[in-house]
Every structure is written in C-alpha cells, then in structure tokens.
C-alpha positions in Angstrom: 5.5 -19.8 -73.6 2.9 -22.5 -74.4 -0.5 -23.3 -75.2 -3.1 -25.1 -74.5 -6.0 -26.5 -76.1 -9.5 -27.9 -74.8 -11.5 -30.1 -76.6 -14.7 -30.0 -74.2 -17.3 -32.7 -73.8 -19.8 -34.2 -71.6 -18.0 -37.2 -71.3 -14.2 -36.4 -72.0 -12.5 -33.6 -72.7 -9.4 -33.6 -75.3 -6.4 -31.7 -74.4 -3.5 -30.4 -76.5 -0.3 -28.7 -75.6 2.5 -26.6 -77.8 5.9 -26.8 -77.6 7.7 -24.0 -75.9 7.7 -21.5 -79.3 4.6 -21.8 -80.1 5.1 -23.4 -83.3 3.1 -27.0 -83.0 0.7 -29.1 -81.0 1.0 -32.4 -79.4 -1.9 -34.3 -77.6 -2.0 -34.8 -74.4 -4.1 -37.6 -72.6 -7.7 -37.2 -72.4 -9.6 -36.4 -69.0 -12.9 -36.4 -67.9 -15.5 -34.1 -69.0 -18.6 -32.8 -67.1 -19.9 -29.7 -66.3 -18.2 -26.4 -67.2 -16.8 -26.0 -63.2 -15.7 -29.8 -63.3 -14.0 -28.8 -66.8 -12.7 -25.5 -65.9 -10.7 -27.0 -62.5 -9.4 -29.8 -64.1 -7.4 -27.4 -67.0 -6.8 -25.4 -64.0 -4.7 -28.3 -62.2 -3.7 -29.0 -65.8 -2.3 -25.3 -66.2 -0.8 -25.3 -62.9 1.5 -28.6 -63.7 3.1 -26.0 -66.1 4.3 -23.9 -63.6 8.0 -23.6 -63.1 9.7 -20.3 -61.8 12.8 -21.4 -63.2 11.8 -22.0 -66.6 9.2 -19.8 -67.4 8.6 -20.2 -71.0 7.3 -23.9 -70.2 4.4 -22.0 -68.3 1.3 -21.8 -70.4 0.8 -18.4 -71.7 -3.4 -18.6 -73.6 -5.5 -22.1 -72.9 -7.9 -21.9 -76.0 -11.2 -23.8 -75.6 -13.0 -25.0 -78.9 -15.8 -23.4 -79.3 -18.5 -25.9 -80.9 -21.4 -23.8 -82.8 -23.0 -24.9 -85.6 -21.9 -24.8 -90.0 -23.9 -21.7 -89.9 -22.1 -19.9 -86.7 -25.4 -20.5 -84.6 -24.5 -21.4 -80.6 -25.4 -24.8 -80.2 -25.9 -26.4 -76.7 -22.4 -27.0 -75.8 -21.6 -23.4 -77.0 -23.0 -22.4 -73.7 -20.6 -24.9 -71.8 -18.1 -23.9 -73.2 -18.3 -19.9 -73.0 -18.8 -21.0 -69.1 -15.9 -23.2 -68.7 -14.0 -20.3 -70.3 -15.5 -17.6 -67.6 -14.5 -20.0 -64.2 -11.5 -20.8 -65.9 -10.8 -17.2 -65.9 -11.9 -16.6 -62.3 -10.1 -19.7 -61.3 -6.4 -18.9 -62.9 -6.9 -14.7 -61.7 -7.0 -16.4 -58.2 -4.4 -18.8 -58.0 -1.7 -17.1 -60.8 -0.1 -13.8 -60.1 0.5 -13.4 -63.8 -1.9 -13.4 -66.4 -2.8 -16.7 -68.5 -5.2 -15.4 -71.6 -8.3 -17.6 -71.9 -10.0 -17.8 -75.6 -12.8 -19.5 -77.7 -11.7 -21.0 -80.9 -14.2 -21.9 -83.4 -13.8 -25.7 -83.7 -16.1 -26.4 -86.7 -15.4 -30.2 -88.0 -12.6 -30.4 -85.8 -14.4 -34.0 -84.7 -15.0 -34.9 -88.5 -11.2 -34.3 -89.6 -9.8 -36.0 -86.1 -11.7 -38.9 -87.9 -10.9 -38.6 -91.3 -7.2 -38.1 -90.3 -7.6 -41.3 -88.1 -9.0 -43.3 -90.9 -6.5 -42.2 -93.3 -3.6 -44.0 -90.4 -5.8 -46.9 -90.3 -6.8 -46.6 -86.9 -9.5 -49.4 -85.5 -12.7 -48.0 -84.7 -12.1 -48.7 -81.0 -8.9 -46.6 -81.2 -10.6 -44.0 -82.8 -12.8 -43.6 -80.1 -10.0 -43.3 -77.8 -8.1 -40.4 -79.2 -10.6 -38.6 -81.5 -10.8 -35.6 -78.4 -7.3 -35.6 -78.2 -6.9 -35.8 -82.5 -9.3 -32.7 -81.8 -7.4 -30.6 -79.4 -4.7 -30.9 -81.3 -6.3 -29.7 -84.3 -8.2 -26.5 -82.5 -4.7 -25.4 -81.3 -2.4 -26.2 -84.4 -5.2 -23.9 -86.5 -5.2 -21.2 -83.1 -1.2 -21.8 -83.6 -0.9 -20.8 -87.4 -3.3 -17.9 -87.3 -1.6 -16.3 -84.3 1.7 -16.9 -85.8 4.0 -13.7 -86.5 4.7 -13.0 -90.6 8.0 -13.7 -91.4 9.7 -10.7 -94.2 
C-alpha cells in the first residue's frame, strides 16, 4: 500500500506520494495551505482519491505529516499546526474509512533547505523554485519516512 507525505504551510502545503511497495516518493502537485482543519480535509479528499476496492494496495496505508521544530527539537509555531492537522486528520479518516489509515509526524528538519539546495544543484530559476520547493519537500519527508521504515534485507 502507499504513502503519503505532507509538507504543511500557511500558504501551500506540499504533497508526496509512494509507489505501491513502498520503496520511493514522487511529488504530487501542491495545494492550498491554511489552517490545520482546511489542511486536514483537503489530505482527506486527497486520501480518499486513493481508494479503490479492486486494487487495494494503491489505497494509502500511513499519510506522514512533517513535523517542523526547531535544530534543537524545540516545537516551533507550526509544530502546533501540524500535531493538529495530524489529530482532525485522524478523526476525519476514522469516520469516513472502515479500515485504518496510520497518521504520523515526521521530523522534517532542513527538509526546506535541501529542497533548495537540490533545486539549485538542477539549475532551477528562482521562480521555479518557489513553485516546487513544498513539493521538493514532501518528497524528501517521505523518501527519509520510506528508508527508515524499510524492512532489512539478510
């Protein structure tokens, strides 16, 4: 089954997606951002777009929010926003899923700063950086969610 990945903002919010085994991310278009309830239903219409009976393992499985808190693991202001997003998100999918989709925080320290270093490094114009550093970002916080939840191989 798949994941998804939330880049939240007050502005836009970047979103990531794997493929059905888990194993990579790929951005998906950027959406409006807001408060944590305007967040939380839009990845809830997101998540629900997923849904097929007939093929579940393109259902997501875990949506995995970025969790922005400071270098020194202090909560910083959009911390807040985003441990709430996460909580109507959970209320949200519980009421219109009959299974369970697993909502978690991901630490997403520098995730912005590498999505624009890695967009630098392509050449990117400043005005195209603009327009996919959230979704750079998503992808980021769920390939790093991705290889740490990966299983060992003997």
């Amino acid at each position: 089954m798949r994941v998804l990945a939330v880049d939240i903002g007050t502005v836009r919010m970047g979103l990531a997606v794997s493929d059905a085994l888990a194993m990579t991310a790929q951005p998906l278009e950027t959406r409006a951002g807001g408060s944590p309830r305007v967040m939380a239903r839009s990845v809830l219409d997101l998540v629900l777009s997923y849904e097929d009976a007939e093929r579940p393992a393109a259902s997501i499985a875990t949506v995995v929010i970025g969790h922005p808190v400071y270098l020194d693991g202090r909560a910083s202001a959009m911390s807040e926003a985003a441990r709430e997003c996460a909580r109507l998100l959970r209320a949200y999918l519980r009421q219109q899923l009959e299974r369970r989709v697993d909502v978690v925080l991901q630490d997403e320290r520098l995730t912005s700063v590498a999505a624009e270093k890695a967009m630098l490094a392509t050449g990117a114009s400043r005005r195209r950086r603009k327009q996919k550093r959230d979704q750079v970002a998503a992808q980021l916080i769920l390939q790093t969610y991705l290889d740490a939840h990966r299983p060992s191989t003997p």
